[in-house]
N, C-alpha and C positions, 0 to 999 in steps of 0.2 A: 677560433673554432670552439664549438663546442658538442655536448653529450647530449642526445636527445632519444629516451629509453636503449638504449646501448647502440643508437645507428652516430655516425659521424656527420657533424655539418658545417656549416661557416656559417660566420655574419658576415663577411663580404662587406668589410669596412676600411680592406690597405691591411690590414696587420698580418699579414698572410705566414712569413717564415716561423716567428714568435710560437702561434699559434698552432701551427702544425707541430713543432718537434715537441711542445709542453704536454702537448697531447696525447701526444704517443706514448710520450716517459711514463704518464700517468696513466697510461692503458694497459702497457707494460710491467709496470708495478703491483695493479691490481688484476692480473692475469686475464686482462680483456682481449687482449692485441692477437689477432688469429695471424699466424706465420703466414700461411700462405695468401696476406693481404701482401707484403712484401714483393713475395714473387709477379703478383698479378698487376702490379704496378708496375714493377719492372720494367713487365713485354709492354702492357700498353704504353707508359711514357715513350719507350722504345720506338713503336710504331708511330704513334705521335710526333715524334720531333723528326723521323725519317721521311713521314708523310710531307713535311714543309721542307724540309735541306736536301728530297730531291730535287725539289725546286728549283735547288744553286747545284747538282748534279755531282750530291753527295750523299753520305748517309752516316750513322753510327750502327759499332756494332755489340757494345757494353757500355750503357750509361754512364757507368758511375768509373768508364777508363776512359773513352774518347771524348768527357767534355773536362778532364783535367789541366790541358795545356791553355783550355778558354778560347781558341780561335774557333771553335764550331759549335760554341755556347754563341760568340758573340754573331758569327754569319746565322741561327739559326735567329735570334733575336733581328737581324735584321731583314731575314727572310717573312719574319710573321709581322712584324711592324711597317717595312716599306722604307723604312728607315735608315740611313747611316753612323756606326759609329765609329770614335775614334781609331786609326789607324793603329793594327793591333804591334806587339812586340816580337819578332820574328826569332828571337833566342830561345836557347833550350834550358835556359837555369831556371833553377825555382824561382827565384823572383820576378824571370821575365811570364811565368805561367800566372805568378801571382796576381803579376799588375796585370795581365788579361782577364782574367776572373772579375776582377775587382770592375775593371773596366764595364760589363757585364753586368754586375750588380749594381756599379753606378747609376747604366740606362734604365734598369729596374724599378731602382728607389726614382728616377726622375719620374715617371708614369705614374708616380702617387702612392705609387707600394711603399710600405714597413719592412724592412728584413731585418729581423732581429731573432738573435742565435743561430743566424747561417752565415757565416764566413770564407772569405776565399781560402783561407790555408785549407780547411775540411773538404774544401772542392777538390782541390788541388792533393790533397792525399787521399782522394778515391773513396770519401765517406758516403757511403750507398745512403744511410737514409739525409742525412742531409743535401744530396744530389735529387736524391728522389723530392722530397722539401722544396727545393729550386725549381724541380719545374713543374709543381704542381701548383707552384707560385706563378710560373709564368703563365700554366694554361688555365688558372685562374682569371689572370689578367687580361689574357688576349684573345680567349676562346669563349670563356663562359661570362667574365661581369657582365660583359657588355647586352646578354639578352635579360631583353625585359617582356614580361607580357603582363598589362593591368598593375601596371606599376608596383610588381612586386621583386624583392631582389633576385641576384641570377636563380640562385639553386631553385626557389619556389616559381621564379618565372617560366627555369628547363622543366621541373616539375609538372606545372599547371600545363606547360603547351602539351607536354607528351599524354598527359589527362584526358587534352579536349583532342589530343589526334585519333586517340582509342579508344574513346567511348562507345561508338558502334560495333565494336568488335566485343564475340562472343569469348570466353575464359581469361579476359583480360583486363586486368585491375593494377591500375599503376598508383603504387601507396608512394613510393620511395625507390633508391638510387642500387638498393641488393636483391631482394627475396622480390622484388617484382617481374625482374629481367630474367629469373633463375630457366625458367623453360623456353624460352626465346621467343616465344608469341608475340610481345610487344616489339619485340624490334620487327618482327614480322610484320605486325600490324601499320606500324610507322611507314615501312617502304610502300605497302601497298596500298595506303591510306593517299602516300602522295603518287603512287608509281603502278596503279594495280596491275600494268601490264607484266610487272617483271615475275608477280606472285598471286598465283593461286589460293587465296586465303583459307577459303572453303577446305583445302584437302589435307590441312597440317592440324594435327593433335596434342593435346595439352599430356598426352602419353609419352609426346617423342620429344625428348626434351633438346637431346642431340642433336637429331633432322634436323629440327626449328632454328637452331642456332648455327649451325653448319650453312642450313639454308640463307639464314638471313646474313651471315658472314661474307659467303661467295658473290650473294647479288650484291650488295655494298658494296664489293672490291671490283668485280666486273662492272657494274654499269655506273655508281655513283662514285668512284676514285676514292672509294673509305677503305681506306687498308683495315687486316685484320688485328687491330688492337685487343682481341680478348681468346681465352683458349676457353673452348666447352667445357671442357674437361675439368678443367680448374672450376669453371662457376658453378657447373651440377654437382662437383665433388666438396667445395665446402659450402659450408651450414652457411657461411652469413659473407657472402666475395665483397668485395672492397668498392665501395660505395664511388670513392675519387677515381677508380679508372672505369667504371660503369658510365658516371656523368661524363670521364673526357670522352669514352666513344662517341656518349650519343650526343654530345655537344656537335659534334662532325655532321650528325644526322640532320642537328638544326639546320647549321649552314648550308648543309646539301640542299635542304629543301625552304631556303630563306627565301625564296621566291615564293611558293606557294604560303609563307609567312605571311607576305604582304597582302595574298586574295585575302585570308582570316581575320587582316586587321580591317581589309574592307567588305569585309561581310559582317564583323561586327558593327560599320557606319552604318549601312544601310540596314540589319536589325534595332539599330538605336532608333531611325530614324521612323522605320515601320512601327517601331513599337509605341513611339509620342503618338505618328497619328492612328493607332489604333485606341491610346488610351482617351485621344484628344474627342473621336467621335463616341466612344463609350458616355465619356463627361456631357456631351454636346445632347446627347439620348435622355441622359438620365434629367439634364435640367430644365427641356422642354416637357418630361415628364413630369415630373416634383413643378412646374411653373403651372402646367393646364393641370392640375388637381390641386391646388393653392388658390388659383383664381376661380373655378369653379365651385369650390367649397364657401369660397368670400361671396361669391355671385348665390350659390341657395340661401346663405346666414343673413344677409341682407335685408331684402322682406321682410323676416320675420323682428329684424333687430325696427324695422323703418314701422313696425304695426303700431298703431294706439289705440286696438281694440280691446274691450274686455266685455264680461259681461256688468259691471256697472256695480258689483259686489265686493266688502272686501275681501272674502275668502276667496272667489276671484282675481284679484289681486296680489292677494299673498302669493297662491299657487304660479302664481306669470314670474313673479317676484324669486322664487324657489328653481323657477325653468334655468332664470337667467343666471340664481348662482350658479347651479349644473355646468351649464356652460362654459362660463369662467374657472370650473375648476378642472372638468375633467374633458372639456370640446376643444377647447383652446389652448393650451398648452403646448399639446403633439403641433397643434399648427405653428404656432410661434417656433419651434425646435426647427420642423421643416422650411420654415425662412430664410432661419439661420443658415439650413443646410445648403437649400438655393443657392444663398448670396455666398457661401462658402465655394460652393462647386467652381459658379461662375468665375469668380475671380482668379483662383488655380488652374482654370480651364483659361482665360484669357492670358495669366502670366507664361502659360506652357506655349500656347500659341506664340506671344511674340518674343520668349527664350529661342524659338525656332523657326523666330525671323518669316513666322504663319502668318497671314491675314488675323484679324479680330472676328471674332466671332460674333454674328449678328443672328440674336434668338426671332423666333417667327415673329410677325407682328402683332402688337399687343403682350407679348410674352418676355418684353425687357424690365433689368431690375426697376427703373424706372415707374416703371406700368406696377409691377408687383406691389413697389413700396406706397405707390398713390392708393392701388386699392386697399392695400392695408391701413395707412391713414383713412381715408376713409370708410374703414369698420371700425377703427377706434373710435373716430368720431360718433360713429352712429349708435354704437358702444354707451358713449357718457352720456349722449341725449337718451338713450332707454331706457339707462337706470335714474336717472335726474327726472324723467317723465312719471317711472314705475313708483320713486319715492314723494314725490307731488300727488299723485291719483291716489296711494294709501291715507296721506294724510287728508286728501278731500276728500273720502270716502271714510271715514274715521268722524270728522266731521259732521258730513250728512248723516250718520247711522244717530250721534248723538242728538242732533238737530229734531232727527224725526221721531225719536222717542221724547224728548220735551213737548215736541210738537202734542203729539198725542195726550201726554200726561194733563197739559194745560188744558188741551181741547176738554178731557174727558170731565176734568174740575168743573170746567166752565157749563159744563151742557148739562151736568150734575148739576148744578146751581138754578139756573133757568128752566129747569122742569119745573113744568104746571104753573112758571111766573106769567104768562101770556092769558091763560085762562083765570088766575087770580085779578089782574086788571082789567080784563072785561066784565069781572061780575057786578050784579046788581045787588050785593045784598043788604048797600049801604041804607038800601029804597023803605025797609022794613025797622030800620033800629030807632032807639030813641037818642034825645042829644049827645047823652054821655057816651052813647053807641056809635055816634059820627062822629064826637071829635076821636075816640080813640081811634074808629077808622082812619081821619087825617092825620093822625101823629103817628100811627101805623105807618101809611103809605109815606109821611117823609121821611120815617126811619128807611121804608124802603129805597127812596130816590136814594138818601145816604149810602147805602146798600149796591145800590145800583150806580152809583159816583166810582163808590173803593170799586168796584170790578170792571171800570172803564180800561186800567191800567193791564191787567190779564189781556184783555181782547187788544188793546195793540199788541203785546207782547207777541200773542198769537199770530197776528198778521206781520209783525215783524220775522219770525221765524220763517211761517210760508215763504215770504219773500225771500230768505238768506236760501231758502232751501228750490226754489226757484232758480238764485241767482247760479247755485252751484249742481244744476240741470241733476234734480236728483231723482232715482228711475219710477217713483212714484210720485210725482209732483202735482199730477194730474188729479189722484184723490185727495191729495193735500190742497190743492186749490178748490176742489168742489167740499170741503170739509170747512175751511176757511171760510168760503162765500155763505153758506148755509148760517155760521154762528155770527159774522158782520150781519144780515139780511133779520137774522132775528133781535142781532142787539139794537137795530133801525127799529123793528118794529116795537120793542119793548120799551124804547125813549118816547115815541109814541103814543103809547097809550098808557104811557105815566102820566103823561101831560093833560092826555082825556079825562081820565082819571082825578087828577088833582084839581081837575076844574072845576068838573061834579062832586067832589067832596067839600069846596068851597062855599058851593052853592049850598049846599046844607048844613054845613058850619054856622050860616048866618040864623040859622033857628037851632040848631044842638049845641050849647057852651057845654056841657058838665064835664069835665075833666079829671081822672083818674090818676092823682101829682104821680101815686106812689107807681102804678103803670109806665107813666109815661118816665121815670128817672130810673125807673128798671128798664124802660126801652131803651133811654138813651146812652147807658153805660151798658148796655148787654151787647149792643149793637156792633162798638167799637171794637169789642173785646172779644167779639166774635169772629169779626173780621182781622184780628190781629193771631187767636186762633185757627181759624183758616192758613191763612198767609205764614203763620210760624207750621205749621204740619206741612204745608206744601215746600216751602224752604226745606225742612229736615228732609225731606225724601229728595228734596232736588239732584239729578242725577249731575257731577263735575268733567270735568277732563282736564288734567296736569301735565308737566313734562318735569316738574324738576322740585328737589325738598324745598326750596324757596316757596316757591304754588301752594302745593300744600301745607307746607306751615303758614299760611298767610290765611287758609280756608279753618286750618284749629286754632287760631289767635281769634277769626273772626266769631268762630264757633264758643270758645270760653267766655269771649265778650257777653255774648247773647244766653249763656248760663246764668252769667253775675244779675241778668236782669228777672228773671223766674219770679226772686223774691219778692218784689214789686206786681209783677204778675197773680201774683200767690192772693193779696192783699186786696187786690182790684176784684180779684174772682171769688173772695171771701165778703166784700162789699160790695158785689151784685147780686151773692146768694141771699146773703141781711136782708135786701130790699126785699126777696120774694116769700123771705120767712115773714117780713113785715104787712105783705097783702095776705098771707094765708090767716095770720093772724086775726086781721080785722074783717076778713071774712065768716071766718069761726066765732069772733064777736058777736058782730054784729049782721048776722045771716042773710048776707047780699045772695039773693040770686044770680047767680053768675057772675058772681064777682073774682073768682081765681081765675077767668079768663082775662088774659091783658089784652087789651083793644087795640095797643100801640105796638106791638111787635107780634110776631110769630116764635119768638124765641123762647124756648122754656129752661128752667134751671136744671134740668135733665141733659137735656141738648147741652146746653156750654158744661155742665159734668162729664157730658161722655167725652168732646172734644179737649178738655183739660186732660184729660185722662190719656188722651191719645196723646198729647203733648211729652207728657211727664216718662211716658214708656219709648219718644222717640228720640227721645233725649242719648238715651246710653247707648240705642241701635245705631246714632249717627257719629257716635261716639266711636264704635266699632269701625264705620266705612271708613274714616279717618286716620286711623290707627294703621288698616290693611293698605290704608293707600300709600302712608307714611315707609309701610315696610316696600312696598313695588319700588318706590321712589331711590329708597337704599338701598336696594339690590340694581338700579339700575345706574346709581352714582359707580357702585361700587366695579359695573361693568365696565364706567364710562372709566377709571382709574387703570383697572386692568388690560384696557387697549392701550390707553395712555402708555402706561410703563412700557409693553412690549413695543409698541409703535417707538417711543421712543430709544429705543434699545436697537429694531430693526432699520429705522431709518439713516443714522451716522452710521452703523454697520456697512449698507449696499453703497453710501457716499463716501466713506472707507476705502471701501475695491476699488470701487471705479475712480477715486484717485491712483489707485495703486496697479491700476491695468492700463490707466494713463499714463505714468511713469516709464512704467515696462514698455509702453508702445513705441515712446518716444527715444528707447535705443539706447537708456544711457548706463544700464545696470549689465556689464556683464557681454557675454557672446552671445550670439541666434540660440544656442543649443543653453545656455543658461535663461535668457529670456525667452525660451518658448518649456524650458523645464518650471520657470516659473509660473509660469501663465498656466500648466498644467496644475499645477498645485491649486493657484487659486481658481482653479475650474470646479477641481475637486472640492476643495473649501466652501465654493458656492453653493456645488450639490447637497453636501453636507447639513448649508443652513439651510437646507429648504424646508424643514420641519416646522420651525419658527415660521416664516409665510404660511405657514398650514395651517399653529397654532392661532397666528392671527387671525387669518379666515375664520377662524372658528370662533374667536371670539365678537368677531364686525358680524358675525351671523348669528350671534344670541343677542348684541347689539340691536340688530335690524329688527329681531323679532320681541324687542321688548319697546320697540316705536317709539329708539332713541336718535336722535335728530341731527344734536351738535354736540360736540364736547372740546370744553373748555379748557380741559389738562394736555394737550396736546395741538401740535402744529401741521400732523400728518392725518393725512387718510385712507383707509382702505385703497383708493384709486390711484394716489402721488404714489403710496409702496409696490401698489403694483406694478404701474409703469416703472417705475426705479426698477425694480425686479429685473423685469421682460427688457429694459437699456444696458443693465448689469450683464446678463446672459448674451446679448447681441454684441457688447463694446468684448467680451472674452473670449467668443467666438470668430470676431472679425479681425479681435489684435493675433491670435494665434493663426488666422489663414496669412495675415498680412508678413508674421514671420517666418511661418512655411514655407511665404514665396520668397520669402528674401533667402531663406539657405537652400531652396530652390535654385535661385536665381546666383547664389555664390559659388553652388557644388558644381550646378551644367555650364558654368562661367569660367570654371578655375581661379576665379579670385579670392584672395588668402582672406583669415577673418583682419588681420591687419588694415589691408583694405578696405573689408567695410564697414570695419571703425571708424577709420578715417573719414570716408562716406558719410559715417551717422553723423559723428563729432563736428564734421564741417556744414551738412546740411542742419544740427540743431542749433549751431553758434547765430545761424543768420536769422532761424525760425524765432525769431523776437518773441511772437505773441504763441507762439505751441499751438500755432494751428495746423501744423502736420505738412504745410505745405509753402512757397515763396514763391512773393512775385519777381517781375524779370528782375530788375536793377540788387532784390536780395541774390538772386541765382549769380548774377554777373561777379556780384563780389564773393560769393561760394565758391566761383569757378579760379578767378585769380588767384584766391587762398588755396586752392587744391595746385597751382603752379601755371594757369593757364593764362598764356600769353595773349591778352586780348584791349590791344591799343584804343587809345580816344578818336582816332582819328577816323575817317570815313569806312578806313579797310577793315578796322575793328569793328566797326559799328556792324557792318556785314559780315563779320566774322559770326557775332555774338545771335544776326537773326537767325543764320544757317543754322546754329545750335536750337533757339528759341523753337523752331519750326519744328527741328525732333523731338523735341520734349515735351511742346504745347500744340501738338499739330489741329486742336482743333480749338485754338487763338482763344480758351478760358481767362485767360487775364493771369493765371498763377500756374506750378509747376509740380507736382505729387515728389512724394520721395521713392516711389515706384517707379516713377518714369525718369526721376535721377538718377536711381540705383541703374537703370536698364540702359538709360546713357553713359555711363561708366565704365559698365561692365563693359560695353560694345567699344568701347576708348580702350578697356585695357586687356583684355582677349581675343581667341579666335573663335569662332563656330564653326558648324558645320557648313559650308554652302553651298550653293549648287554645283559649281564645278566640283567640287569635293566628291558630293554623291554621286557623277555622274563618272568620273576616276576610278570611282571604288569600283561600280560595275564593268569601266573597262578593262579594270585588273584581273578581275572573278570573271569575264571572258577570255583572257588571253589577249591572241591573236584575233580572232573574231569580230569581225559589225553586229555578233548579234552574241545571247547569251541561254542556254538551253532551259526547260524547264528542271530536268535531271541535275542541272548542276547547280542553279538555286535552293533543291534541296538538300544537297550534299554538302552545302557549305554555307547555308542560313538554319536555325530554331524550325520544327514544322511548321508550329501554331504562323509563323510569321514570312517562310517560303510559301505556301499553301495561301497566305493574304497577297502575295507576289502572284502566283500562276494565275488563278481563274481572269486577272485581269485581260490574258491573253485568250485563256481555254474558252471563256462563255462568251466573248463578242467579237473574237477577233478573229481571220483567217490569220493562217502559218504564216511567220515572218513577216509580218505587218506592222509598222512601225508604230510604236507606242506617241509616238508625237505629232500622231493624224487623227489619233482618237480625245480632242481635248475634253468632250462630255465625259468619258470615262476618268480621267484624270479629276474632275471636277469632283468626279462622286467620290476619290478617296481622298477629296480633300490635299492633294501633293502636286503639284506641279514642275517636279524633276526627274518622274520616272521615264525619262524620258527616252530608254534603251528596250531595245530589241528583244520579246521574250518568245523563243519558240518551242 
């Protein structure tokens, strides 16, 4: 026994004498022990043992005097057991009183009692509290252990039920075994709770404390054979009455009303059982809800993921590009969770069902996980192809934009060039000159053919582009093709009438020799040099496109190459200008009329000045593009580093858990409640790291927008982390529903975790390869290592299919550990079944074929009588049996209500 805020109680564990008198001495001592506990123990024991020894058509009339000779100790013991004990000692000496006592205590201690520091001599010399001790030992043992409600010991069992008898009743609050009883209400409530005929509850007052207990005293002794074990008097007059004869009266009260015990215990079945299929069609509601808003949502995203429109731009582009991160960060997420939640529901929802031996639940069609999971694969997919499409159409579009500004650049050189060359070879003004006047004209025009050779090379270029720009359908290709045709059409007709040309100068060659050396050696090194001029200006401007510091260092190696040569250049352009200081010179000599006109070229040493000049100034501007390109290039190495690291940081991380949620799945760490405390943890851990996927994001999105492509420092990509991710989330998700349903399936089962240790340990020994599940011949030898008896010979062989067929009923070829857990349990427990449930209602009838609507609510939950009634009220006439209406029965999903509700 022990102290609990100064009331009195027991553990009700056998030790019963020890504990009683220790307890006392120590309450005793510290001036706890109220006298008139004593007294009030007295009468009730009194009453108490009277109540059964008239039985045998006897009685006492002082405790602690008429059971010292032991022969009405030992008939009262055998009045409340059923029992015989040894034939008593019929002498009047002390010893022969002794050995009856003893005899007495003997059958005691056989029933599993402790008595320790009660002795027969103290029986035997009339020691009132150790008499009292004895048989508070007995009505311990014989009256009170034995009630249990909810599997809690007696005292909280007598507790609990006297709780749930008087909850409906108004000023009545049962804490405990003194100050609850003190105005008599609750005993009141108890009779009338099982008896209302005998009391009028309505008319008694939490004023009248007296009435209340007098009342409930007289009807107890009149109609249910409960003698008066307690005086009014005594419990209103002290502060705190004595807890052990409170409990022995109403221990009387239970028995009186152990029948109406047993409707309670079946009205609790049948609230279990109302309550699975209320929560079962709640679950049923919620996942064709969460299923047609999943599919629906997958069914609008579609199209849009299936488009390979744009408008043909790359800012266009970008923008589609930006849609779809959007999506990925902040559309899809919540849907992914909702999957989760889905396949979560479903699965709790299917283990609840067949915990209670339910049909399987079949979701509308089209709306199985099945169906879910394919249209999900199939948004993934459609998924990698949009963005695999979105980063192809940037990069061909990146392409075209530089294409067609080359295009142009070259176009504009070339048309630049060929102005007024068409009307210079149709002239005639060869017709007027003299000899020295035609040949320089001919040494002219083949400086010009030369001229017109070197720019053969531009005009494919040209047409080479068109076509690349052509091939990659770019949205102006049309004026690029009539741009094209126009400059080929002219360079036709300019070859042309070179040739016309060079005919007609021929023919006048043969009467004009005079020759102009120093002319024509100024045309011929002006010519080249002008054309290398050209060609180096147009190079310097040339617009590049790189992806990586390799590229462009490759274009400033080729760049410093083409500096070291300037000086050569330098030399060549200072011995072209020589020659023309040399014609000015012998013009000023010797006063040629028109002699500083060169006959053989158009070139002046102004012209190749101005172009040197342009040279020399685009030198350190190309210098510059170089430079800035060199830095893009660094900044995007240095991006390509910084995914790298975290990539690789995040990637072992999520292959980390999902080894470690593998682990945990596979049962071998710990109990359900330890492996599903773990799994919490690392759920939280997961959530935790989510920052990092964030951070990455963030940096694969300054990646994307610096139009980098691949990288070399890593093995992961945005796409592999992410699915890792979103398998990470789903594999801790479905390992925690899977445990859920196992301590699910262990708690509504009654099987110990021993058991489903054993269960795991046996089912992981045969799973060879941890794929979570065994074929027959592994299952066969799982089954013999669990003890089951299952022969080679033919009777085996049919033993083993009978099994096969519960486990595998829809002939998969292998066995889940779900559906071996569910085969075991059902091996080594009971359920609820239908005969059961329908026991329960015939008890909560009575006598009756039928069951009233009034008294399903008096002794079910409302929420859950009120799910009982309308089944009758809204479609039934009066007393119509529930087992002609099977449509109805269908809609609640049960198929054993099969009783009478009127």
């Amino acid at each position: 026994m022990m102290m609990d805020n100064g009331v009195m109680t027991n553990n009700y564990d056998g030790s019963y004498g020890d504990g009683y008198m220790e307890q006392e001495e120590e309450w005793e001592r510290e001036g706890l022990l109220d006298p008139a506990w004593e007294k009030q123990q007295k009468k009730t024991f009194t009453a108490w043992c009277n109540s059964h020894l008239r039985k045998a058509g006897t009685g006492i009339e002082n405790i602690d005097e008429d059971f010292r000779n032991g022969l009405k100790l030992m008939l009262l013991l055998e009045v409340i057991s059923g029992e015989t004990l040894p034939k008593p000692d019929r002498g009047k000496m002390r010893f022969h009183k002794i050995a009856n006592v003893n005899k007495a205590l003997d059958f005691i201690a056989s029933k599993g009692v402790k008595l320790v520091s009660i002795g027969a001599e103290e029986i035997v010399d009339g020691n009132l509290k150790m008499t009292l001790g004895m048989i508070w030992t007995i009505i311990l043992r014989f009256a009170i252990q034995d009630i249990s409600v909810e599997e809690m010991t007696a005292k909280e069992g007598l507790l609990l039920w006297c709780q749930r008898k008087t909850a409906p009743y108004k000023n009545v609050n049962v804490q405990n075994f003194h100050l609850s009883f003190k105005d008599g209400l609750a005993f009141c409530a108890l009779i009338h709770r099982h008896r209302p005929d005998l009391i009028d509850y309505s008319k008694l007052s939490k004023d009248n404390p007296l009435e209340n207990l007098n009342t409930a005293f007289d009807v107890a002794e009149k109609y249910l054979d409960i003698p008066r074990m307690l005086d009014p008097d005594d419990l209103i007059n002290t502060p705190k009455p004595d807890e052990r004869a409170i409990m022995t009266y109403v221990s009387c009260y239970y028995h009186a009303f152990q029948g109406a015990q047993q409707a309670e215990t079946a009205a609790n079945r049948i609230c279990k059982v109302l309550k699975v299929n209320q929560e079962n069609e709640r679950l049923m509601e919620e996942y064709e809800r969460l299923a047609s808003d999943l599919l629906e949502w997958i069914r609008r995203t579609m199209p849009w993921l299936n488009s390979r429109q744009t408008d043909n731009s790359l800012a266009g582009c970008q923008k589609k590009l930006e849609d779809y991160r959007t999506y990925r960060r902040k559309h899809k997420p919540p849907r992914v969770e909702q999957k989760a939640k889905l396949e979560t529901n479903f699965n709790t929802l299917q283990t609840k069902l067949r915990l209670s031996n339910r049909p399987a639940y079949m979701p509308t069609e089209g709306k199985m996980v099945s169906d879910i999971a394919q249209a999900w694969k199939g948004l993934e997919i459609a998924e990698k192809a949009f963005e695999e499409w979105l980063l192809s159409e940037m990069m061909r579009l990146e392409r075209l934009e530089y294409l067609a500004q080359k295009f142009k650049h070259k176009a504009d050189i070339h048309e630049d060039w060929t102005r007024g060359k068409e009307e210079m070879l149709q002239s005639q003004d060869f017709r007027q000159c003299k000899l020295y006047d035609i040949k320089a004209l001919k040494k002219k025009h083949e400086a010009f053919e030369s001229d017109l050779a070197a720019h053969q090379d531009r005009v494919e270029q040209i047409a080479a582009i068109a076509q690349e720009l052509n091939t990659l359908e770019y949205h102006e290709v049309a004026s690029v093709n009539a741009r094209c045709q126009r400059i080929c059409s002219q360079w036709d007709r300019l070859g042309a009438l070179t040739q016309r040309r060079r005919a007609a100068l021929d023919d006048a060659e043969r009467v004009l020799e005079q020759i102009d050396l120093l002319h024509l050696e100024f045309a011929k090194r002006a010519a080249p040099f002008n054309n290398w001029l050209d060609g180096t200006r147009e190079d310097l401007v040339d617009m590049f496109i790189v992806h990586t510091i390799e590229e462009i260092s490759g274009l400033m190696d080729a760049h410093a190459r083409f500096k070291a040569t300037l000086g050569e250049a330098d030399k060549e352009y200072q011995a072209i200008v020589n020659l023309v200081h040399q014609v000015e010179s012998i013009v000023k000599q010797h006063q040629i009329p028109g002699g500083l006109e060169n006959p053989y070229t158009t070139l002046t040493a102004h012209e190749l000045n101005r172009k040197w000049s342009d040279v020399r100034q685009l030198v350190p501007q190309r210098d510059g593009t170089l430079a800035a390109e060199l830095r893009k290039q660094q900044n995007n190495e240095n991006l390509r580093r910084q995914f790298a690291e975290k990539a690789n940081a995040v990637g072992p991380w999520i292959e980390r858990q999902m080894d470690a949620v593998t682990a945990i799945g596979m049962g071998l760490q710990g109990s359900l409640e330890d492996q599903l405390h773990r799994l919490k943890e690392y759920e939280s851990g997961v959530y935790a790291y989510k920052p990092h996927i964030e951070e990455l994001e963030r940096i694969h999105q300054a990646v994307q927008e610096g139009m980098i492509f691949e990288n070399r420092y890593s093995q992961y990509t945005m796409e592999t982390l992410r699915v890792g991710w979103e398998q990470l989330l789903t594999s801790i998700n479905r390992t925690i529903n899977e445990v859920e349903n196992q301590i699910l399936t262990r708690d509504s089962k009654g099987i110990t975790q021993e058991q489903l240790t054993e269960f795991r340990a046996s089912f992981n020994h045969f799973d060879k390869n941890r794929t979570g599940r065994l074929a027959p011949e592994e299952l066969k030898s799982c089954l013999v290592s669990l003890g089951y008896s299952i022969g080679k010979d033919r009777q085996g062989e049919l033993d083993f299919q009978r099994i096969l067929a519960v486990v595998d009923p829809n002939n998969t070829g292998y066995v889940s550990f779900d559906a071996f857990l569910d085969f075991m349990t059902r091996e080594s427990t009971d359920t609820d079944t239908a005969e059961q449930v329908i026991d329960s209602f015939r008890i909560l009838a009575g006598d009756k074929p039928y069951i009233t609507a009034e008294e399903l609510r008096r002794e079910l939950p409302p929420d859950q009588a009120e799910y009982c009634v309308p089944l009758d009220h809204c479609t039934m006439k009066k007393g119509r049996d529930l087992r002609n209406n099977k449509d109805l029965l269908r809609h609640r999903n049960y198929d054993l209500l099969t009783w009478r509700i009127i």
